[in-house]
DRENDO-1510 file (C-alpha; in Angstrom, 1 decimal, always signed):
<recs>
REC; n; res; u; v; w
REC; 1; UNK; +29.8; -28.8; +6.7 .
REC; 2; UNK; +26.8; -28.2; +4.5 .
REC; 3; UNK; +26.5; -24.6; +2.8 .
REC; 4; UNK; +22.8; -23.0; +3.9 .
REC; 5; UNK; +21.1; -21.8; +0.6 .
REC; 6; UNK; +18.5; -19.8; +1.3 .
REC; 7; UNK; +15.8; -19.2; -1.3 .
REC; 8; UNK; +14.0; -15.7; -1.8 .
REC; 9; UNK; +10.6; -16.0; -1.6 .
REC; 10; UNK; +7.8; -14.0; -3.5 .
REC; 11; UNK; +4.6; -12.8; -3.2 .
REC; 12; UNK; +1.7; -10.4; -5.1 .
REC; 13; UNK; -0.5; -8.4; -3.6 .
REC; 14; UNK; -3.0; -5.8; -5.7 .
REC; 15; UNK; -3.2; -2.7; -4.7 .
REC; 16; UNK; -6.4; -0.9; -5.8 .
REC; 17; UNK; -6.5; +3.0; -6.0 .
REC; 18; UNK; -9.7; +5.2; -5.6 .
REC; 19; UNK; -10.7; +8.5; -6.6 .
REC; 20; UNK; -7.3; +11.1; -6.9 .
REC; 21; UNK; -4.9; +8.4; -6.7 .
REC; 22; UNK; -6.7; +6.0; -9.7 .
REC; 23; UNK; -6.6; +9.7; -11.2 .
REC; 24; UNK; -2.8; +10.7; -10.6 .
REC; 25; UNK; -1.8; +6.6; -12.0 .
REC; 26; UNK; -4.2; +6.1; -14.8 .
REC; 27; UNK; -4.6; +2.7; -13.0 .
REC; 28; UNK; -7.4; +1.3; -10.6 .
REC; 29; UNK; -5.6; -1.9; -9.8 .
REC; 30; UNK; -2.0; -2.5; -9.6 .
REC; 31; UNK; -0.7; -5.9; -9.2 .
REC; 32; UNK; +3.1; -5.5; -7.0 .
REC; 33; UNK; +5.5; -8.6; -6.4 .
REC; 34; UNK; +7.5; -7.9; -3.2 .
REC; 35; UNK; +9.9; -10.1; -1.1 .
REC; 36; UNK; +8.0; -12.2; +1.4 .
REC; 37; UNK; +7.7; -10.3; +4.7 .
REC; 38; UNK; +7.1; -6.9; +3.5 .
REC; 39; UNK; +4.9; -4.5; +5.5 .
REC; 40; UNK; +2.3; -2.8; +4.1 .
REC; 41; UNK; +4.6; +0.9; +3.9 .
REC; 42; UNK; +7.3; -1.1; +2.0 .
REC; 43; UNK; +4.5; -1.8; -1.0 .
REC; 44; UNK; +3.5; +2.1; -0.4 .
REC; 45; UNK; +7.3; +2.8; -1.1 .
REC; 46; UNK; +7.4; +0.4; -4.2 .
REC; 47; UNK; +4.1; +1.7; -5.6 .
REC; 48; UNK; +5.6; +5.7; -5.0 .
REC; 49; UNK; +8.8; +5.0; -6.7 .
REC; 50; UNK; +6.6; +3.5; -9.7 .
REC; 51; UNK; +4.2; +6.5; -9.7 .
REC; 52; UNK; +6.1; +9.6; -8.3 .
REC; 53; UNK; +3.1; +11.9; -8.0 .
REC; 54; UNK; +1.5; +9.6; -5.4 .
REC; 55; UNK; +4.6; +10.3; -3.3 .
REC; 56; UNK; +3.7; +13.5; -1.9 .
REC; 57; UNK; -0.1; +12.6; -1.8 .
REC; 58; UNK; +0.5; +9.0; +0.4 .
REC; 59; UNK; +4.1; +10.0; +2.7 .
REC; 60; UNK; +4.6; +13.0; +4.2 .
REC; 61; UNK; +8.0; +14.6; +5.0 .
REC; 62; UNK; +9.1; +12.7; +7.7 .
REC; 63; UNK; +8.7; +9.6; +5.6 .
REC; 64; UNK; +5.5; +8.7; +7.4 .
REC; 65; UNK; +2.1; +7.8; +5.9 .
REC; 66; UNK; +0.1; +10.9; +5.9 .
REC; 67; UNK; -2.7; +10.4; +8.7 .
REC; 68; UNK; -5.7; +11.2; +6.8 .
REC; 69; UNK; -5.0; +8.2; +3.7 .
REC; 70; UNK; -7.4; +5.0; +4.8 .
REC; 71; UNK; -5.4; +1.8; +3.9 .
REC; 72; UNK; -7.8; -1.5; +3.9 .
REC; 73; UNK; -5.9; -5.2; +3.6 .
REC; 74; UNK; -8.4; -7.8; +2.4 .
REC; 75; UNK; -11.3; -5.0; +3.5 .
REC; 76; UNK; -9.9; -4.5; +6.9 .
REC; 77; UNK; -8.7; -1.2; +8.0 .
REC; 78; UNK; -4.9; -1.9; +9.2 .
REC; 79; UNK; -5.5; +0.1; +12.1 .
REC; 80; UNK; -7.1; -3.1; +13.7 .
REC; 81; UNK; -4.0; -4.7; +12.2 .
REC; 82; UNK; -0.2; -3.4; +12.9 .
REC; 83; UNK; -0.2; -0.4; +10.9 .
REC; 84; UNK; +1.7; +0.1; +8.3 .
REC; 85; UNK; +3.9; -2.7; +9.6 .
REC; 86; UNK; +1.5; -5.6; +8.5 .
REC; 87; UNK; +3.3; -8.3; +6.3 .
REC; 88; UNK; +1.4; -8.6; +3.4 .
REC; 89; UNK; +0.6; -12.4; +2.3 .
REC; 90; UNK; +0.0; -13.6; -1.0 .
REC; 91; UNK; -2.6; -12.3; -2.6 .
REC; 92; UNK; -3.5; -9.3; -0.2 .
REC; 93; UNK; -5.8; -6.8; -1.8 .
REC; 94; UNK; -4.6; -3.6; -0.5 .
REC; 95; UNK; -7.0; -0.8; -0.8 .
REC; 96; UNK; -5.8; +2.8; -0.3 .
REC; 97; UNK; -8.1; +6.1; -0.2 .
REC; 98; UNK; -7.1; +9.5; -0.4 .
REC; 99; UNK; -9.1; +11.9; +1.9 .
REC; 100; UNK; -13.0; +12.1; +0.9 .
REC; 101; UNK; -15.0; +15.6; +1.8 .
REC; 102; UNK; -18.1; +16.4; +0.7 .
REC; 103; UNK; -21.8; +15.3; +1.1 .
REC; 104; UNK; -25.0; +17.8; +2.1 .
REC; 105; UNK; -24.6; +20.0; +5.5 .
REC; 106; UNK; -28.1; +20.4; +7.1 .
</recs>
């Protein structure tokens, strides 16, 4: 009988923060190594626990992302993916924006 060894594999993905949240981090690109076959919430989790005052800002109560936070993987909105459940791959770019108001009324 042969003993299974079973390597952990590694990835990186970049996350890039606009506006509030490249405010709150003092950062507009974060590069993240994660275990291959994390979602997209686990690297929200990672990059909370690195910068606790995105917490609050990014996942709400229930430990949810908060419904009005626009995540993009590779420029592609991951609700045409599978949510916050996407897998990143090496080299993702994940771009996440906070709420944006403004602009003329007429």
């Amino acid at each position: 009988m042969t003993d299974v060894i079973y390597e952990r594999r590694f990835i990186k993905a970049t996350v890039r923060l606009f506006a509030t949240f490249k405010q709150l981090t003092n950062k507009r690109e974060i590069e993240i190594e994660m275990e291959e076959g994390a979602t997209i919430f686990q690297l929200l989790e990672v990059l909370c626990k690195q910068y606790e005052s995105l917490r609050d800002k990014i996942i709400d109560e229930n430990n949810k992302l908060r419904k009005w936070i626009q995540i993009l993987r590779n420029g592609r909105s991951i609700k045409f993916l599978n949510g916050v459940e996407t897998e990143l791959t090496d080299g993702d770019v994940i771009a996440v924006f906070p709420p944006v108001a403004g602009g003329k009324h007429y």
